[in-house]
C-alpha positions in Angstrom: -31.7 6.9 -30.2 -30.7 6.6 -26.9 -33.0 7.2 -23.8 -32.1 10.8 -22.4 -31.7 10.2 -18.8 -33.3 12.3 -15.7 -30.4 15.4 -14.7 -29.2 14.9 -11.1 -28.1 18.6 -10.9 -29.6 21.8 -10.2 -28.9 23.4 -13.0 -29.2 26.8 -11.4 -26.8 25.8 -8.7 -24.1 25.2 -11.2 -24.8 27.7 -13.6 -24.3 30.3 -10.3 -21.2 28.9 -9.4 -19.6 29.0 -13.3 -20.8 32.4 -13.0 -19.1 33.3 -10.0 -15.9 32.1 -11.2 -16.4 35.0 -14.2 -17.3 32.5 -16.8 -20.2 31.2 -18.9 -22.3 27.6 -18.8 -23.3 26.0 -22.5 -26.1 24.2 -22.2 -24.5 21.1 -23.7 -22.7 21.2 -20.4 -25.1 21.1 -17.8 -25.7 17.5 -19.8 -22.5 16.2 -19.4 -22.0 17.0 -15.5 -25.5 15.1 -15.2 -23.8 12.3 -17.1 -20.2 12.3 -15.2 -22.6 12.1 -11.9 -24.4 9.5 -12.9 -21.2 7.6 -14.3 -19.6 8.8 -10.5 -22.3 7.4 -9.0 -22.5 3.5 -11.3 -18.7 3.2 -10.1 -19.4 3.6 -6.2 -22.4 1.2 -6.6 -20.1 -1.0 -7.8 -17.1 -0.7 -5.4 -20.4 -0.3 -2.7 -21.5 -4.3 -3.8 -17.9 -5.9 -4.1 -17.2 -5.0 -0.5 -20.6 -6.5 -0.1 -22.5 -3.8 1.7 -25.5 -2.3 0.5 -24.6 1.2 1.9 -23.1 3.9 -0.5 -20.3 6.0 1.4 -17.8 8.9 0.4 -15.0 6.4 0.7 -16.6 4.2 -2.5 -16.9 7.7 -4.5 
């Protein structure tokens, strides 16, 4: 079984927002935006070390 990884949301946050737009938030949900940040994040790390910097910027997300 794989390790569950820490969330990098605020769950509130995003459950206010879904809610503003008249909709509802699963829980199962609030774990895959916590995974699609993380998988965000891997990708501009990556980009971020082939242009050989060591500084993460919007342009690498």
């Amino acid at each position: 079984m794989a390790k569950k990884r820490e969330s990098l949301i605020v769950a509130s946050k995003i459950k206010a927002y879904i809610k503003s737009k008249k909709m509802m938030t699963s829980s199962e949900s609030l774990e895959a935006i916590s995974e699609k940040v993380y998988s965000m994040l891997d990708a501009a790390i990556d980009r971020t070390k082939a242009n050989r910097r060591s500084t993460v910027k919007a342009q690498d997300l």
